[in-house]
N, C-alpha and C positions, 0 to 999 in steps of 0.2 A: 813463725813457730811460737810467738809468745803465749797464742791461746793455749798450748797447749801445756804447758807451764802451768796453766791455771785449774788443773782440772780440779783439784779439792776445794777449788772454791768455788763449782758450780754451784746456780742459784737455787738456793732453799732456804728455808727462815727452819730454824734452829729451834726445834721444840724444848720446853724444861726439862731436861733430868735430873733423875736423883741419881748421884753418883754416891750413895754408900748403897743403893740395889746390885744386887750383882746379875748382873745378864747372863743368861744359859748362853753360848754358844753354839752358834746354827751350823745346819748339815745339808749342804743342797750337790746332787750326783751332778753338773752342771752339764757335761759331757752326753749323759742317758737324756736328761733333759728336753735338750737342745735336741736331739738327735731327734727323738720321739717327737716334737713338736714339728722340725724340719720335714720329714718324712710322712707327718696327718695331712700337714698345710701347705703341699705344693710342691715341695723339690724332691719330690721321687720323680717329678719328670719334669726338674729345671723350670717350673712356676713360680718367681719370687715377686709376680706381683700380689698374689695371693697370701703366701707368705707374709710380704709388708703388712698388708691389710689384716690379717690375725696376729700379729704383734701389736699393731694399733687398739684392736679390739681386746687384747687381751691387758692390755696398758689401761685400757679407759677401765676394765673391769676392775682392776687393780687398785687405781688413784679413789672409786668408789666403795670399795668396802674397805678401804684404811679409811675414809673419810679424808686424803689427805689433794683434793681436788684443789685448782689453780681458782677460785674465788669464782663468781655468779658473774655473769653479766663481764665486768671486766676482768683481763687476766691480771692476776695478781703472780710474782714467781715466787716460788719456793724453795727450797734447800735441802738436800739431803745429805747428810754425814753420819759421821758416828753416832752422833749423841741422838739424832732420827731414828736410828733402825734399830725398831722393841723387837721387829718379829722378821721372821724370816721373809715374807711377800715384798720388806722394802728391798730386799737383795733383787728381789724376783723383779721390781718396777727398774732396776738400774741394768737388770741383765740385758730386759725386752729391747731397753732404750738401743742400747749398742748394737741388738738382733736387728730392729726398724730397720736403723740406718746404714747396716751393712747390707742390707736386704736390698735395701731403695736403691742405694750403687751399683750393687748386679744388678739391677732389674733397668738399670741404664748401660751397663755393661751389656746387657742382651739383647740391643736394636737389633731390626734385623741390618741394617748397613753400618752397624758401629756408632759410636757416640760421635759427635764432631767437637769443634772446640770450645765449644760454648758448654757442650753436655759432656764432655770430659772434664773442664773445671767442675763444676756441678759434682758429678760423679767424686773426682778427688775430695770435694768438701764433705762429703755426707762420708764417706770413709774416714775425714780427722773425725768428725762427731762420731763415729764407732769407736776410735780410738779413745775419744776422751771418756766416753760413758765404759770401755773396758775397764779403762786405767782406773777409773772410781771403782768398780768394782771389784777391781785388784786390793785396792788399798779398804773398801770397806770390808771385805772378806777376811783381811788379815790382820783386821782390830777382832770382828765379828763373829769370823768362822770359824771351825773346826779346824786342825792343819792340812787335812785333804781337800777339802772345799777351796783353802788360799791358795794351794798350790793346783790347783785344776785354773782357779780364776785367773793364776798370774798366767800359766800356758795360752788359756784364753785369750787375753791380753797381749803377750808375745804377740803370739799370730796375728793378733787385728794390727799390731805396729809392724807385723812384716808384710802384709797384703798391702798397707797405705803405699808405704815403700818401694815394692815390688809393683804399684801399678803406676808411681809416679817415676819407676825408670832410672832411678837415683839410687847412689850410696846401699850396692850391694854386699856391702859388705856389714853394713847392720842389718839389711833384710836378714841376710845366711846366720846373723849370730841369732833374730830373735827367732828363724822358724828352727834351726838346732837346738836352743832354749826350750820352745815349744816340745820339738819330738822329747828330748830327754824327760821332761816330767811325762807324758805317756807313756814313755818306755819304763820308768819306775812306777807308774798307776797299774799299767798293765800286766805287773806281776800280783797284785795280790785281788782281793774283793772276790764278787763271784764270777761265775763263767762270760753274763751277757757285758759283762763291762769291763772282761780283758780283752774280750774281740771286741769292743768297741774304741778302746785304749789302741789295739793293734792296728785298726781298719783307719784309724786318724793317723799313727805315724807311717803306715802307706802313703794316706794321699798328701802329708807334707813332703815326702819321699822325695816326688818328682822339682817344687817348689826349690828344694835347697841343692838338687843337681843343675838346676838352671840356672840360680842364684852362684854356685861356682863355675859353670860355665862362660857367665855373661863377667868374674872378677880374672877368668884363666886358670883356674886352676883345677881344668876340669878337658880329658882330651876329646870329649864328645865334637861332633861334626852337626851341621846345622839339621841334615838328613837325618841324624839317630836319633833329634830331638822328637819326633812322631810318636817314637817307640816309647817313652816316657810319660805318655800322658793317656796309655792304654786304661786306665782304671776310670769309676763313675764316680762320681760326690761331687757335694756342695764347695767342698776344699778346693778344689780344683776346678771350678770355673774360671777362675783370673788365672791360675795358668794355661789354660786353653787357649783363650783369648790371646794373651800376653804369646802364645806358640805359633798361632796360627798370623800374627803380625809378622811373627821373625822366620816366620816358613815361605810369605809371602815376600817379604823382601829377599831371602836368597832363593827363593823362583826369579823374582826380577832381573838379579843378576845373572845367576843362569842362562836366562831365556836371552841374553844379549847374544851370545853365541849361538844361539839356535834359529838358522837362517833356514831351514829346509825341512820337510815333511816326509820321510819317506813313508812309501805304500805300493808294492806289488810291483818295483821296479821302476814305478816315478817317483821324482821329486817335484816336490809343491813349493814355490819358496814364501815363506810366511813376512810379512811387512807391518801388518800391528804387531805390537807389544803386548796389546792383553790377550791377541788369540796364541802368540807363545805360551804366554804365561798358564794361560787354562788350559792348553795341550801338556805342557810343560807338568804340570799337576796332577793332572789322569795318569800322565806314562809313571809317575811316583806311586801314585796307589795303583798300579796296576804290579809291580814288585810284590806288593803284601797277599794277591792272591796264583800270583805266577811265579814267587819265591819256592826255593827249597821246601820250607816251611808251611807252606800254605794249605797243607793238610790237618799238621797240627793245633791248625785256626780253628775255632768253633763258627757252625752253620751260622748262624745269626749276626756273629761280627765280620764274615767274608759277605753274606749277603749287606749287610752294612756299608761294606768298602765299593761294594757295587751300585749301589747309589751314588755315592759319591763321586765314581766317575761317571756316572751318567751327567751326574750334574754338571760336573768340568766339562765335558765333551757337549753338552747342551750349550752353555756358556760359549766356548768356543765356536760353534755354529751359529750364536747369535751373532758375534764379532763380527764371523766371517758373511753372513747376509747385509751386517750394517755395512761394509763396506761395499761389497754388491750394487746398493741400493748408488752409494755415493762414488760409485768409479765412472760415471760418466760415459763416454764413445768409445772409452778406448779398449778395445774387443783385447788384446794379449792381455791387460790385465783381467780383463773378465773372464778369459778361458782359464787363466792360472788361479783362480779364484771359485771357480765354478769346479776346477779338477782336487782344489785343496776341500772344497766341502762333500763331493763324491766320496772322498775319502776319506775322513773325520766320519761319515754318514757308514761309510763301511766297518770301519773299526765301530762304531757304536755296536751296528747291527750284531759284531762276531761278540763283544762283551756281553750283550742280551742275550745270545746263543749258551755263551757259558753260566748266563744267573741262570738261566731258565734247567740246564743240565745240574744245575748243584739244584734247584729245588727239587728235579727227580729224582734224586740222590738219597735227599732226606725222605718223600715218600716212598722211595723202594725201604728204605731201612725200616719204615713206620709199617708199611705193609706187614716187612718181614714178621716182625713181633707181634703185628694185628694189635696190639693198644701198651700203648707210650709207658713210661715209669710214674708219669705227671697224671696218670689216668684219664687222657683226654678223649674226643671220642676215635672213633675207630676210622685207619685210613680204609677210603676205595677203590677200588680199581677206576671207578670211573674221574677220579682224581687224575691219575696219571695218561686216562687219555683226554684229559681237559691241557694237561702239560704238553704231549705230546703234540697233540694240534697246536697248540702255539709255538713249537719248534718248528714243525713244518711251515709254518705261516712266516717263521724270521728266515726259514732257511730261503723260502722262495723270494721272499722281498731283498735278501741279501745277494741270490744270484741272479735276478733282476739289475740289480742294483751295475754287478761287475759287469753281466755282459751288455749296459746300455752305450759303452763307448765302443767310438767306431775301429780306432787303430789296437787292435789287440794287443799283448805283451805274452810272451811266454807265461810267466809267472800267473795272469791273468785265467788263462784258458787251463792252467792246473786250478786251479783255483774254484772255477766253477764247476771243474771235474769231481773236485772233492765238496762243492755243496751237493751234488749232485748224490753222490755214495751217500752222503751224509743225510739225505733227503729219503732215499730208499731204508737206510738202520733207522729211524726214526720210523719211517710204514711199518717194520716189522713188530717195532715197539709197539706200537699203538694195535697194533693187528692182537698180539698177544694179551695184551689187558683186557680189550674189547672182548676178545673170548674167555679171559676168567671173569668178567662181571657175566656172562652168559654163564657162564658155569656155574659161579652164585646162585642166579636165579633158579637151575634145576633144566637149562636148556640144553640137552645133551646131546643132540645133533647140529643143534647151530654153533658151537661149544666146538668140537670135530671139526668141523669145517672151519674154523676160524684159527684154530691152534694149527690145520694141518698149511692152511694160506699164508699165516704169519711165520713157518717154518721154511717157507717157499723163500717169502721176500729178504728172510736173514741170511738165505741160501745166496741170493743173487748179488745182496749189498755186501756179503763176505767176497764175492766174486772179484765185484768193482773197487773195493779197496787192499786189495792183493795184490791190483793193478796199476794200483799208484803208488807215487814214492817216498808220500809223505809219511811223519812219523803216526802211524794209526796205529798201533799195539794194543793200545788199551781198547777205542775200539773194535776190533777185530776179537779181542780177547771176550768182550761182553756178547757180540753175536756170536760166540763160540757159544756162551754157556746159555745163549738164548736159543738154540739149536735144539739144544739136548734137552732144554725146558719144556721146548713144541713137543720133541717125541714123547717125552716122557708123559706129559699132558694130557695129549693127543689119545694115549694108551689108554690112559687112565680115563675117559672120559667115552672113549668107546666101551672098555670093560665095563661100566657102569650103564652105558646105554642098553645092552645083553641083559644084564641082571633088573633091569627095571623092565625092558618087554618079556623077560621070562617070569618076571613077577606081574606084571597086566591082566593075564587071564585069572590067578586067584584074587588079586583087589578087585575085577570088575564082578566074577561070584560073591563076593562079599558083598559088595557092593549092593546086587540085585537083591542079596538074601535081605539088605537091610530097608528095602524099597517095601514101602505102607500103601496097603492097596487105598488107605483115604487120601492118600495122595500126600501126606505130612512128610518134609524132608528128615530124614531119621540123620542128626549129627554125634558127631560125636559127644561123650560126656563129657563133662568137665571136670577138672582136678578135684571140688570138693565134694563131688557125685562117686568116687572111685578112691577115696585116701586107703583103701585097704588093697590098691594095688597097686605097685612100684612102676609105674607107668610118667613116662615123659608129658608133658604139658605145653610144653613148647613148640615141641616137633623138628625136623630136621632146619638146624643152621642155615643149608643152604637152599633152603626155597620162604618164600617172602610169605609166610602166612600167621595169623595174628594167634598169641597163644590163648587156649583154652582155658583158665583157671578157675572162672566163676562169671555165671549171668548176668550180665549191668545191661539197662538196669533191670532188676527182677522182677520177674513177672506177676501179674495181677493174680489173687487167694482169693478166696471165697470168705466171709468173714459174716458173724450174725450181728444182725442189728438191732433194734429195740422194735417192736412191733406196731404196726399204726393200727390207731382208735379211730374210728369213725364215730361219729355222735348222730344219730340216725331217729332220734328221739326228740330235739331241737323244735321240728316245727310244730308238734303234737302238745306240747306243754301250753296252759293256759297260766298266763303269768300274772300275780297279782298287780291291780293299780297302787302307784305309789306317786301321783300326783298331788296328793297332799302334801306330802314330804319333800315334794321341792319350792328351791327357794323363789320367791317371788318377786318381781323388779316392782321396788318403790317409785310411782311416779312423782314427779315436780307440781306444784301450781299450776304454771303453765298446761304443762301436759293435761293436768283435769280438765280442766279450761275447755282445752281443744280438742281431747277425747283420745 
């Protein structure tokens, strides 16, 4: 730690000053800054190699228009201190430095399989070089700056000496003093200035938030449980990547202990019993996020972070089916380990199938709701029905590969044959779903007998799938409750769509006399006019919502006019004219000597 003892004596050569000039005191938002620059260059979606790289660039631009460049040819070092910084940009060259080199560490904190030992020391060093170039700019800020400027830079600083700390695992107890440090000066930023930089002051002592609940959980004085710790790192920022990281190590390690106790698989009345450790551990991890969308709570989750957690366990349960084929591969002759191996991936393969059943039900969820309204708050485009039977079909297609799936073994189980009972029901509410939509996109279009017969069929299959889950005993309510209201939606539909059939063949014979009245005996199609042929009468342009036809407003491109031109001359007099010789008048080629000569 001697270097870092030494930060005011980083190397820079010491320009002249005049010390009876008195220096304005500079004013830099460091916090708006920083944020603004984070947010152009990269870490809106956790890119900090990009980031590094526009701090670099942003450094070279710097060191060239102070002119205060490291020498031609060889590098020469240089110094910056007090008596260096005329103008505010030298703040700006000390900030970048420490932005680089924090940057460069996350962006080895971001392998995708973790840094190893060689690139975690690595890692650890480029975080002291953040901390030294903070700590200088703590301390030139507070010769330099204004007093909100110092006190932004020392928070600054805090933090870059709690993240060194907090990623080297050590002496929690200064990490929790300098990220509390840190929050308290945002929490006094936060009350005054104008609106973007008190929520910007607020959104920083958020994501130190979690940082210094870990920080007194990992010293005791904190009754979190290793499981609650997930729930702490719900928020997004730059702050929070080494705590992720740093959570998702200690979320791992108490899976691993966990997972010692977890000798057996259950699924539909068997048990599997599990013999790797890593295929615990990734079953072991799925059944955790599978809590956050099968909790209580799991309503009050927003779509996008429950589809989220759905990924997530796809991943675990992917992983673990890797596990469990690598062993496959390497079990050799011995058939009872293969069957116990071949029956734990049936079933991992079945559980997937039912958690894709349920992403696939939350995305119709969100296009029923997006239906309902016909266009979002966000103004996006408009759902369609033929959305939801693009969904549908891909239910039916998991529903059949998933009772596939159960009924390919041969000694059935109780539990088993209810089981494909209800993909079964489950199979037929999905037909009716899809029956229904199919007839309002026909309804869209203006087809009001195909429309009829489509509302009155899908009214049929919600009839028969309401039948076959009345008949089992599992908890289907909510089911049962939605072909209830899918019932009433056919008849009601169904009505409406006949009534509308009537009123259009009773209106037939006057459109088709209209119709003939407007037939040209030259045979020209007589259309309708268009919006700026008729602005003197309140007339629609567009035409009815539900039939697909393109609106009338104006002729593109416009048609060919008549237009005069300049009149052609003929010159008819031309070969009549006897024209005088003017062969005198031209010029004559001077011959050579030569030329005489030879003629």
């Amino acid at each position: 730690m001697g270097k870092e003892s030494e930060v005011s004596a980083m190397e820079v050569d010491d320009p002249k000053s005049n010390s009876d000039q008195i220096v304005p005191k500079f004013s830099i938002n460091v916090l708006q800054l920083l944020k603004s620059a984070q947010m152009q260059h990269g870490l809106r979606h956790g890119d900090y190699t990009r980031y590094r790289r526009y701090c670099t660039a942003r450094l070279r631009r710097l060191y060239k228009s102070l002119k205060f460049t490291h020498g031609r040819g060889k590098y020469s070092k240089r110094n910056i201190s007090e008596s260096t910084v005329t103008e505010v940009r030298f703040l700006h060259i000390v900030l970048y430095s420490a932005e680089r080199a924090w940057s460069h560490a996350m962006e080895k904190r971001q392998l995708p399989d973790g840094p190893n030992a060689r690139q975690r020391i690595y890692l650890i060093g480029r975080l002291r070089k953040a901390v030294k170039w903070a700590a200088l700019f703590s301390q030139l800020c507070t010769a330099k700056a204004d007093s909100r400027t110092s006190l932004e830079a020392e928070a600054y600083a805090s933090y870059m000496k709690g993240s060194l700390l907090f990623e080297q695992d050590q002496n929690w107890d200064v990490a929790l003093m300098h990220f509390k440090s840190a929050r308290a000066v945002y929490e006094e930023l936060g009350k005054y200035g104008d609106l973007d930089n008190q929520i910007l002051c607020r959104e920083r002592v958020e994501e130190l938030e979690p940082s210094i609940r870990y920080c007194l959980h990992k010293i005791g004085q904190s009754n979190l449980q290793a499981s609650e710790l997930l729930h702490i790192g719900d928020m997004e920022g730059p702050a929070l990547d080494l705590f992720k990281a740093k959570l998702e190590a200690v979320m791992a390690e108490a899976r691993s202990q966990q997972a010692a106790s977890m000798t057996e698989f259950h699924w539909l009345g068997h048990r599997f019993p599990i013999s790797n450790a890593k295929t615990r551990v990734a079953i072991l991890k799925a059944q955790e996020l599978e809590k956050d969308v099968h909790g209580p709570s799991a309503d009050s989750i927003p779509a996008d972070k429950r589809l989220a957690t759905f990924d997530k366990i796809f991943s675990a349960y992917h992983e673990a089916r890797g596990y469990i084929r690598a062993d496959l591969a390497t079990a050799g002759s011995a058939e009872s380990v293969k069957d116990e191996l071949y029956g734990l991936d049936k079933a991992v393969s079945a559980v997937l199938g039912e958690r894709t059943i349920e992403r696939n039900l939350l995305l119709v969820k969100v296009a029923k709701s997006k239906l309902a309204r016909r266009r979002d708050e966000k103004n996006e485009k408009v759902t369609k029905p033929e959305e939801l039977v693009r969904l549908y079909d891909l239910l039916l297609q998991n529903t059949a590969d998933l009772s596939d799936l159960v009924s390919s073994g041969r000694d059935k189980k109780p539990e088993e044959v209810s089981f494909a009972e209800e993909c079964a029901s489950k199979t037929s509410a999905f037909r009716a779903e899809r029956c229904f939509y199919v007839a309002k996109s026909y309804s869209m279009a203006g087809k009001r007998a195909e429309a009829y017969a489509l509302y009155c069929r899908a009214r049929d299959l919600a009839e028969d799938a309401l039948r076959k889950l009345k008949m089992l005993d599992g908890n289907n309510q909510t089911m049962m409750k939605d072909l209830e209201g899918l019932c009433s939606e056919c008849r009601s539909n169904s009505c409406i769509e006949h009534a509308m059939g009537i009123m259009e063949e009773k209106r037939a014979p006057d459109n088709l006399s209209k119709r003939i009245s407007n037939i040209s005996l030259t045979g020209d199609k007589q259309l309708e006019k268009f919006l700026t042929e008729k602005l003197d009468a309140y007339e629609s342009a567009v035409g009815d919502p539900n039939v697909k036809s393109a609106p009338r407003i104006v002729a593109f491109p416009p048609a060919f006019t008549a237009i005069p031109r300049n009149p052609i001359v003929l010159d008819l007099a031309f070969d009549m004219i006897d024209f005088p010789a003017i062969d005198n008048r031209m010029k004559k080629d001077r011959k050579g000597f030569i030329s005489r000569i030879f003629g």
